[in-house]
N, C-alpha and C positions, 0 to 999 in steps of 0.2 A: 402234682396230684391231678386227674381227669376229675373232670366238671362234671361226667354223665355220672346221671344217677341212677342206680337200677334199681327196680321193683320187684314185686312179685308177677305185675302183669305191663308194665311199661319199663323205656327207658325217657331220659329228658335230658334236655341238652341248652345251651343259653344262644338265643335267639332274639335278633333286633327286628319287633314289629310294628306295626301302624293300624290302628283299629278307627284312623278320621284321615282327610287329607288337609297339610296344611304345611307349616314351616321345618324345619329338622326337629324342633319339641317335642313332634307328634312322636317321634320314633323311642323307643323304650324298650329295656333290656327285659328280656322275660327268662324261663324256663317252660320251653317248648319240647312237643314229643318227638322225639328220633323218628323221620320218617322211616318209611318199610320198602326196601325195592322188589318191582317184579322182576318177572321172569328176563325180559328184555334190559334191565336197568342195575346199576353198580350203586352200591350206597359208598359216600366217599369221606375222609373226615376233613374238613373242610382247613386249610393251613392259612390262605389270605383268598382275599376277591379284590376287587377294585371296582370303581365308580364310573357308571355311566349316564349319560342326560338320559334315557329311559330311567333313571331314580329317583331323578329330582322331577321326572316329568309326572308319575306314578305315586312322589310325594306327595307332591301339590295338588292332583288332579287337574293340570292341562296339559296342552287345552280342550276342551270340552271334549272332545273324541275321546280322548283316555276315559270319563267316565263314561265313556257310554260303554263303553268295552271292558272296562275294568269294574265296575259297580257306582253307581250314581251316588251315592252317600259315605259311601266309604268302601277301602283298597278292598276287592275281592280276593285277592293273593296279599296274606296280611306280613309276610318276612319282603325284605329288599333285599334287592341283590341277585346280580345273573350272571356272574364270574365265577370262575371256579378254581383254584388249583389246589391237590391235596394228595392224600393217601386212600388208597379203594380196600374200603373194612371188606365187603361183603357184596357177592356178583347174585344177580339172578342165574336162574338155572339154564337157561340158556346163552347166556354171555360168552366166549369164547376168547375173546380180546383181550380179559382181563382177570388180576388174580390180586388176592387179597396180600396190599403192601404195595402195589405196583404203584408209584406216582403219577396222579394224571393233571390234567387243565382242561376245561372247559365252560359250558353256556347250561347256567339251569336257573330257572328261577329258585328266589328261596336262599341266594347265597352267605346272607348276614348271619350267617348259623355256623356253629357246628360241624353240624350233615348234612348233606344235601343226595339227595336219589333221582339219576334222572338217566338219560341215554347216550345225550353229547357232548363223548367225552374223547381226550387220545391222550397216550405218553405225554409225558413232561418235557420239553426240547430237554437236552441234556445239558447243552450249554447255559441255563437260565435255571436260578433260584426259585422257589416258591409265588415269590412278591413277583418279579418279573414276569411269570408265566401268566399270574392273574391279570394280570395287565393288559394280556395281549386278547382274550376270546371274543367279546363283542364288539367292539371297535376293530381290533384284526377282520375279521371276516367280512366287517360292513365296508373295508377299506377295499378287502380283497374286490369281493364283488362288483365294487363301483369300477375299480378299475378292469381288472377281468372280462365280467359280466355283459356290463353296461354299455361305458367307455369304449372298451375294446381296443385299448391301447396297444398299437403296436411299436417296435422301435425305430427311431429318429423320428417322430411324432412330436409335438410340442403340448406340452398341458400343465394346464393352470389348478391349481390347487390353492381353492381360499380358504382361512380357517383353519392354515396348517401346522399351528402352536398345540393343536389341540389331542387326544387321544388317536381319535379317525381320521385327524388333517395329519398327525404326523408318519400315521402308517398309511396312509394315502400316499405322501413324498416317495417313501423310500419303498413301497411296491411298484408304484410309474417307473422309478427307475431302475430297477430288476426287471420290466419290461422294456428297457432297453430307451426312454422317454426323456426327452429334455423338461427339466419341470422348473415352472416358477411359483415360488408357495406367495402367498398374500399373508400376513398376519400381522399381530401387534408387533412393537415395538421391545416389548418383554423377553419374546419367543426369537428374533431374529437370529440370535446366536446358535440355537438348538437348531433351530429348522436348517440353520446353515452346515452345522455339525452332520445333521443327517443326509447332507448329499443335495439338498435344490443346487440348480445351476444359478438360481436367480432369487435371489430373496426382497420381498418388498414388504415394508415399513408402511404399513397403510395410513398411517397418523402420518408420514408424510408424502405418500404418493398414491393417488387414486386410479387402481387400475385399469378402474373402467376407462380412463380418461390418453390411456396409449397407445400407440401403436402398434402396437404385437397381436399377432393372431394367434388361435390357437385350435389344432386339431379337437381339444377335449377340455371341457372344463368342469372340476369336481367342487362341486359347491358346497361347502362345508359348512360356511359362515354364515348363509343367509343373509346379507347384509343388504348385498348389490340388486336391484331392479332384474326382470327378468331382459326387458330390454336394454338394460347396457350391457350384461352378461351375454345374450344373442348377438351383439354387434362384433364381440369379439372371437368369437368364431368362424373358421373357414368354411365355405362353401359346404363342406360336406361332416364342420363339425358336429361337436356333441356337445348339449349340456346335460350332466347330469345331477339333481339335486340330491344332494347325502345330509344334508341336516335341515331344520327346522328353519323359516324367515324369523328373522331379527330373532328376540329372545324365543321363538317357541312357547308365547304365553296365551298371542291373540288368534285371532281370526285368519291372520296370515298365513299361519301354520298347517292352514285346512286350505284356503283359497288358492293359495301359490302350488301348489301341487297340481292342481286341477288346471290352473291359470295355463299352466306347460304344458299339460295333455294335449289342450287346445289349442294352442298357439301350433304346434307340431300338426295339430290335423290339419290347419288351414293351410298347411305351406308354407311356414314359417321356419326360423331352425329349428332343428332336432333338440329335444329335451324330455329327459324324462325322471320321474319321481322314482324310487323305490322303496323297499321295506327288507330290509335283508334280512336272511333268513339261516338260523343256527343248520349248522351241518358236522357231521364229524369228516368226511373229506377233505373240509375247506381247515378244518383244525390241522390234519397230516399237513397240509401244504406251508399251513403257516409254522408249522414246526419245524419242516425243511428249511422255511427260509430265515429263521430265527437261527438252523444250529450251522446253515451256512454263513452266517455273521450277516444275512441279507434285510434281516429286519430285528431290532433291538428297542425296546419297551424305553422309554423314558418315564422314570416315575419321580413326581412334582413332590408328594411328600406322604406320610405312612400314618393312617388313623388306628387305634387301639375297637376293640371291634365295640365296646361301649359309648365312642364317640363316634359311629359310622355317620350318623344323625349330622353331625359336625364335618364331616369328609364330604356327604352329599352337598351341604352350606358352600361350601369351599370351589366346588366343581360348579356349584350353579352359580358363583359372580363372574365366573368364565375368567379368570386368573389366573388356571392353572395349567402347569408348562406339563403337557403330554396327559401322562395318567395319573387319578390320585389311589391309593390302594389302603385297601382294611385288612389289617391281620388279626385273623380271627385267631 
């Protein structure tokens, strides 16, 4: 039986929102109204999302940048969620791409719903389910870019990859190596197996080896995990390496998380290595590519375990002890 309710002058749909930031409590099931797409936008019915650290970061309110950008007392954008993968009800009038029924995946805010209306969207890889496609949009493209973008990995190149248990650390592995890259992933002890599954050449156990502390160099290092000093992570790079940072220092809760960005910018001006922050940024071309390489068997979704969309609240929990092997995914 569908959920939506129709009216005389609305429709409404079941939506997990946040009207305070705080622990996963705050999130609560409602019935919310069916947005409305423009001319430019596909209204999509929403089948699963999945869980990114912008949820738990946008839960909680940090660190403190989030509210400045998002609302200082409580979430300006009250649904979570920015995965996508589903069915397209209903195209604006100039859409061209797409037709109502067509299955797509992507990045929209708003995704713990129902519906979602927005622009960046593409085909479903063919080869991947519903659950699997949500999996891949924001962490895919953030992985993409770092490496693509940033990095500029070319092949027989060496790069380090910390953090690679995780959503972005795992499609970080195995995009390096589509660029033709020798990669050694850094992560827990938990994750070894997977990250090894996915192709590193080198896997390291950081509860027992500290990377900073070897002798390996490395054309490019994608720093996922935030963990390591900006100075041991520059020591390990070549002459004319890269660092690039893709996740938050240590948990993303304090002052780190603002400093260490900036800390790189500078370090870089003075003459130091090469490093730099980013903010990756949704695209539908960077969706085609990761679709290409998802249905050439070149990138494959690891999903950790599956929330019911009334415990998303609980999925988000799960994702922020930093626990979980790849993605965690909500089926809505």
């Amino acid at each position: 039986m569908s959920t939506i309710e129709h009216t005389a002058d609305r429709r409404t749909m079941r939506a997990m929102i946040q009207d305070r930031y705080g622990p996963p409590e705050v999130l609560r099931l409602v019935e919310a109204e069916v947005p409305v797409p423009d001319d430019e936008q596909v209204l999509v019915r929403v089948v699963a999302s999945s869980v990114n650290a912008l949820d738990w970061h946008l839960m909680r309110g940090v660190p403190v940048l989030v509210r400045l950008t998002d609302g200082l007392r409580r979430p300006r954008l009250a649904i979570r969620g920015v995965d996508v993968a589903g069915r397209v009800e209903a195209v604006g009038r100039n859409v061209t791409w797409a037709r109502p029924g067509d299955e797509v995946f992507g990045a929209r805010n708003g995704a713990f719903a129902e519906y979602v209306a927005g622009r960046t969207f593409a085909p479903r890889p063919v080869n991947l389910g519903f659950e699997q496609a949500a999996a891949i949009p924001t962490a895919g493209y953030t992985a993409l870019q770092a490496v693509r973008d940033h990095a500029r990995i070319q092949e027989g190149q060496r790069v380090l990859v910390t953090g690679a248990g995780g959503g972005v650390g795992s499609f970080a592995v195995q995009i390096a190596k589509a660029h033709g890259a020798h990669v050694t992933a850094d992560t827990g002890p938990e994750h070894v197996a997977m990250v090894t599954a996915l192709g590193a050449d080198r896997v390291i156990d950081r509860t027992r080896e500290d990377v900073t502390r070897g002798m390996d160099r490395f054309d490019a290092i994608l720093d996922v995990a935030g963990r390591s000093s900006l100075s041991a992570l520059g020591r390990l790079l070549t002459r004319d390496g890269m660092l690039v940072l893709v996740g938050a220092a240590g948990d993303g809760r304090g002052l780190g998380a603002l400093v260490r960005p900036v800390a790189a910018v500078i370090r870089s001006r003075l003459g130091g290595r090469r490093m730099i922050p980013f903010i990756a940024r949704p695209n539908r071309d960077d969706l085609l590519v990761l679709k290409g390489l998802a249905e050439a068997g070149t990138l494959t979704p690891v999903i950790d375990r599956t929330f019911p969309l009334d415990h998303a609240g609980e999925a988000i929990g799960y994702l922020e002890t930093g626990a979980a092997r790849g993605k965690v995914v909500v089926r809505i």
